[in-house]
matplotlib code that plots the C-alpha trace (Angstrom):
import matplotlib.pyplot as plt

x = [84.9, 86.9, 85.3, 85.0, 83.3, 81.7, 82.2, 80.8, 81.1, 84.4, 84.7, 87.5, 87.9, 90.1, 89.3, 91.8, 92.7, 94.7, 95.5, 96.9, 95.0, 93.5, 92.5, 89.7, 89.6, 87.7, 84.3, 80.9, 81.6, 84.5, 87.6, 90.8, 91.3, 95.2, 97.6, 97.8, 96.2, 95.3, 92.5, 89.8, 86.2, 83.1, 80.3, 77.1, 74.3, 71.8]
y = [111.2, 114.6, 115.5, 115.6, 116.4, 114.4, 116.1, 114.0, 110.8, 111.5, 110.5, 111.9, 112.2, 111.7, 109.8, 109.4, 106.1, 105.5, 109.1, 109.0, 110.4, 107.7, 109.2, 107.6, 108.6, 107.2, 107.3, 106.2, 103.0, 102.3, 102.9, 102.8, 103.5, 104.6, 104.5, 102.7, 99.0, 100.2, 98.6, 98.0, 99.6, 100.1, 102.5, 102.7, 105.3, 105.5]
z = [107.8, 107.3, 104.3, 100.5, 97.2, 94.5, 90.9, 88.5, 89.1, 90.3, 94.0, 96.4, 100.5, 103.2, 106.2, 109.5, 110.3, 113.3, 113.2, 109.8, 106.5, 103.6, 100.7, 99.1, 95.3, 92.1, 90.5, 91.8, 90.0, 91.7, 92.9, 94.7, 98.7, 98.5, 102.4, 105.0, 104.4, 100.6, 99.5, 96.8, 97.1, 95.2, 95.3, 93.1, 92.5, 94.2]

ax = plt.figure().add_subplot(projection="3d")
ax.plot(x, y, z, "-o")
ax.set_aspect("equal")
plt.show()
């Protein structure tokens, strides 16, 4: 992972993928993984 921040809840990071940047964003809840191969993810609290 590149890096990130959590504010909040609020969730938001880039990660390379085959040399190209996915940015993750969302909330600790959930979220949405937005690029190549775009996907659904969830996160919870620990």
């Amino acid at each position: 992972m590149k890096g990130g921040k959590i504010t909040g809840t609020k969730v938001e990071f880039t990660v390379d993928v085959d040399g190209k940047p996915v940015k993750f964003e969302g909330t600790v809840d959930g979220g949405t993984i937005t690029g190549t191969g775009a996907t659904k993810w969830t996160a919870k609290k620990a």
